[in-house]
N, C-alpha and C positions, 0 to 999 in steps of 0.2 A: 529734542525728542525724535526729533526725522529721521536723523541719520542713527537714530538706537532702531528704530523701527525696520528701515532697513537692513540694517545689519542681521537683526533679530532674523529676516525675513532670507536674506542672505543666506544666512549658516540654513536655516531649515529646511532651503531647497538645497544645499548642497546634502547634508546628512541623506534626504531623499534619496538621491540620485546614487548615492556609497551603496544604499540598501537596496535598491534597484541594481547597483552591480554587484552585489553578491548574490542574488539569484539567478541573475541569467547563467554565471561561473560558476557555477555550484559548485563542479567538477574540481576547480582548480582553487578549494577552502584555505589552505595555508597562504600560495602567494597572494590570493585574495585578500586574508586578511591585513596580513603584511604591508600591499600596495595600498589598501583603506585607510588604515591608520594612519598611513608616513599623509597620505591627502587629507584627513582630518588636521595632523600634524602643520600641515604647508597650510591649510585656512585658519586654524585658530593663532598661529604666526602672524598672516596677513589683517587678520580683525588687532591681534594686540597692538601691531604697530600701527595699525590706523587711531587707535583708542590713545594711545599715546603720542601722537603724534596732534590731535585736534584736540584732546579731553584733559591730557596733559603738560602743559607749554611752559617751558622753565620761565620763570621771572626774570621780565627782560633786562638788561646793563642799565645802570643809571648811565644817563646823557644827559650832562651841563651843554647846554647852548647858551645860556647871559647869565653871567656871574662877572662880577668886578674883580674878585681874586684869581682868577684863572684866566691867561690869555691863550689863546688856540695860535698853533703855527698853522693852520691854513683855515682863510676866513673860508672857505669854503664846504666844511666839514665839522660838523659839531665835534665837541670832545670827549672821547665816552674813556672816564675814568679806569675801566678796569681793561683796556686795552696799554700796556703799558709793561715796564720790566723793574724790579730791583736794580736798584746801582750805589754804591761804593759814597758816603757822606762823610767826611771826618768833621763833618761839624754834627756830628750826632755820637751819643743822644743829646736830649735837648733838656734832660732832666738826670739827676744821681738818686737813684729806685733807696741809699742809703743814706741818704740826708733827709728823704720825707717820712714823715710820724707814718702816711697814710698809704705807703706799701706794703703790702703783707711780706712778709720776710720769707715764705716759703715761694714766692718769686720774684724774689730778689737771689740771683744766679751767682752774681759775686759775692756777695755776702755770706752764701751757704758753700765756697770753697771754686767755686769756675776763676782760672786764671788766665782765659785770655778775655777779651773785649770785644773783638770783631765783629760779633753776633748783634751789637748795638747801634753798629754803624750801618746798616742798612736802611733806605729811602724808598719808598714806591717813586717813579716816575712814569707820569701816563708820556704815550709816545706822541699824540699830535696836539698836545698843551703843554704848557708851566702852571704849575701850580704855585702859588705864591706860600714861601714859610713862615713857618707859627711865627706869629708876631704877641708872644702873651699880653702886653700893652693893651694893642687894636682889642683882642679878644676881652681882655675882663672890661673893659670900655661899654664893649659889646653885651655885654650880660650884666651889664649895671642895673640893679633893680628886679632881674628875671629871676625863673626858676626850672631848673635844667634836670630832669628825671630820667635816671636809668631802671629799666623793668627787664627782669631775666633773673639767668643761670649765671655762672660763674664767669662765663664769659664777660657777660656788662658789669659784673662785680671788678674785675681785673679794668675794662674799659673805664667803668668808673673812677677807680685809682690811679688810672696811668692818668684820667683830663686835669684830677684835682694837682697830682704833683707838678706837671705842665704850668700852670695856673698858679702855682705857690710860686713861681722862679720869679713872679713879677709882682710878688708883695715883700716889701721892706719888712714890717713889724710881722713873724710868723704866728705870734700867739691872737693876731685878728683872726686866724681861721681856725676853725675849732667844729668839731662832731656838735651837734646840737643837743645829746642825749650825754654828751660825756662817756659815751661809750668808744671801747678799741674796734679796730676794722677787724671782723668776724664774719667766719662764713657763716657761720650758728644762729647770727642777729640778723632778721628780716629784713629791720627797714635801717638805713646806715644814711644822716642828712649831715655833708661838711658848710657848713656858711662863713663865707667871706664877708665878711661884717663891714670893712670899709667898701666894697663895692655893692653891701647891702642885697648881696643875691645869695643862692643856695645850690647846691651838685647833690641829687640824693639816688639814692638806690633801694629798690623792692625788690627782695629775691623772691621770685615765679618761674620756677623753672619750666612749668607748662603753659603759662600766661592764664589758663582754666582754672577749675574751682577740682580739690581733693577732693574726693566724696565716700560718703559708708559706703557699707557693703549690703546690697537687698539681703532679706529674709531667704530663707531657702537657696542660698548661691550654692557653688561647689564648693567643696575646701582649698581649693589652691587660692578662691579669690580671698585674697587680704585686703584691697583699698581698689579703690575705684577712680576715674578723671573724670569730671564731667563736662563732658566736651560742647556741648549747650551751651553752657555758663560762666561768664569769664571770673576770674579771680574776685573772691570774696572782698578786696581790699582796692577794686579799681576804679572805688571812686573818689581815691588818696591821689589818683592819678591826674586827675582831668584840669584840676587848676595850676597849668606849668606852661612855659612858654617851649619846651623843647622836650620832647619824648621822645627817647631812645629805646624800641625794644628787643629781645632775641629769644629762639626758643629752640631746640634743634637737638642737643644734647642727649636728655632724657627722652627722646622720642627711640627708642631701640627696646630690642626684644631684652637683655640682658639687663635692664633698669626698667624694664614693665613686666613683662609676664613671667618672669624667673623670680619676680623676687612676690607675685602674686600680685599686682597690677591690670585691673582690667578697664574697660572702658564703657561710658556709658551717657545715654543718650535719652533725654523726657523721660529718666526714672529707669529706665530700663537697660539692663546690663546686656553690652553686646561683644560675647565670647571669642565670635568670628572674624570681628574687626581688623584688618593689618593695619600697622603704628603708621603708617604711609597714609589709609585711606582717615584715620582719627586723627594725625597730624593735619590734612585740610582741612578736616572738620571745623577742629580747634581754630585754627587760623579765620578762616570764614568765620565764628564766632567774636572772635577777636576783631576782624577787621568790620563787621556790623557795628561793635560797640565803639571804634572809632570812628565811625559814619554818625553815627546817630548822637556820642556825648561829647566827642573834641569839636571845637568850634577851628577849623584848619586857616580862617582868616590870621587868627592869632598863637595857636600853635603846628610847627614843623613838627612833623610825624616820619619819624626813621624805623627801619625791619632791617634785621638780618637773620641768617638762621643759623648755619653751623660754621666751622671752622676749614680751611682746608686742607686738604691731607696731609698729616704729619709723614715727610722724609729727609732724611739727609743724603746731603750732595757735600762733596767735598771739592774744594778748586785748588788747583795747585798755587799754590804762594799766596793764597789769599782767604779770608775769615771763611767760616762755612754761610751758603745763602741763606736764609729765611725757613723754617722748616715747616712753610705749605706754599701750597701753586698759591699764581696769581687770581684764579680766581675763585671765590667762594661757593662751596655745593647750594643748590639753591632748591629750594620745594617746589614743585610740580604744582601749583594752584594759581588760579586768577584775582591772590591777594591784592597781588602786584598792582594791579591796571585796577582794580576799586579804589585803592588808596594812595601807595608813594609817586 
């Protein structure tokens, strides 16, 4: 609160001092105002980038320092994963998106008519580690017994499908794994649980695209409001969540003005509908919510707690004589909040 007070205190003697020079200058009203303004201009610059630079502080890189699967080329220097490049695997992919039940077909690329491959064969490789590969074996070994939950948007729906097909390459009999509900992979269907019945664990997925709770609409609103998020409260269904050994969550998608306020989405906070809000400042919100209720009902002794939020920007690059690269940067857009350092 010091550094608001200041600031606060800051801007009021400068405003003063503007208004103090437009009276001694009287005379000279136009470049007066002109010169005022552009100086209002150059301080409320200097407060935003002070405000974003200490109030908003990107979430910082995961850095493995001791992990068994990953050895560092210089013991000197921890390894931070997303320093690193794309490069060229012909042992990928590590799965065929058209021999598992549990791909959705509308991404599956070859399936729906792409006829080259390229695009598969790419690897992240961080620059000062090895990362050791899928060993599906070690892994379902590894989750023998667990239970491994994805919570999100479409994003973890797709992550979801890509672990379980991964995960099939190393079961002999395929009709051990099986949806729990009998039901097909659907974006339409909330909850989607596959179990691996000889390794006696489960892969599931909650679709939350806000990780929050939907909410009515007050009495008296305006008529653009249609639905509401209620950024207080986390998702109605999270406490389906808490008994898992591995939480996977994302949210990041639906936080824009074109999937909120266009389509009559508004926001809202202890009951009360807040008009003014940018998806930016109720995106922390949410998230601070969210990661309170990971404080307070995961027990982190026994479950690993993963975030991510959005994707990274889709482009295409073209290389000569060679597949096209990946089409987002290396690194992922990240929210502005001090999720980070509370929880992963």
């Amino acid at each position: 609160m010091a550094h608001i007070v200041y600031w606060s205190s800051f801007r009021s003697s400068i405003l003063k001092w503007v208004y103090r020079k437009r009276s001694i200058f009287r005379s000279f009203n136009k470049l007066n105002m002109i010169s005022s303004c552009l100086f209002i201009l150059l301080t409320l610059t200097i407060i935003y980038g002070y405000y974003y630079i200490h109030l908003f502080k990107a979430v910082p890189h995961v850095i493995i320092e001791e992990q068994t699967s990953i050895s560092s080329k210089d013991s000197n220097k921890p390894c931070d994963l997303y320093d690193g490049a794309w490069v060229l695997d012909e042992g990928y992919p590590l799965y065929n998106a058209s021999e598992c039940p549990f791909a959705e077909t509308s991404f599956n690329c070859l399936a729906n008519g792409r006829k080259d491959d390229g695009y598969l064969k790419w690897r992240w490789k961080p620059n000062r580690c090895e990362v050791s590969r899928f060993d599906v074996g070690v892994v379902l070994e590894k989750l023998r017994g667990k239970r491994v939950v994805f919570v999100g948007d479409s994003l973890s729906r797709t992550q979801w499908e890509s672990m379980i097909c991964l995960l099939m390459n190393g079961v002999d009999d395929k009709t051990s794994v099986y949806e729990v509900n009998g039901n097909k992979i659907s974006k339409k269907i909330r909850y989607l649980g596959v179990r691996f019945s000889l390794y006696n664990f489960t892969v599931e997925f909650y679709r939350s695209v806000f990780l929050v709770q939907i909410g009515s609409v007050p009495r008296h609103s305006p008529k653009r409001v249609r639905s509401t998020v209620k950024l207080d409260e986390l998702d109605n269904v999270s406490s389906k969540w808490i008994d898992s050994d591995v939480l996977v969550f994302n949210t990041g998608h639906w936080w824009n003005r074109a999937k909120l306020f266009e389509m009559g989405c508004y926001f809202k906070v202890n009951g009360r509908l807040k008009l003014g809000m940018s998806t930016m400042a109720a995106y922390t919100t949410a998230l601070n919510t969210w990661a309170s209720w990971v404080e307070n009902k995961i027990d982190t002794d026994r479950t690993r707690v993963f975030f991510r939020t959005f994707e990274g920007t889709a482009q295409r690059v073209t290389l000569a004589k060679s597949p096209r690269i990946p089409w987002f940067k290396a690194r992922a857009n990240t929210v502005n909040t001090e999720v980070n350092s509370r929880i992963l």
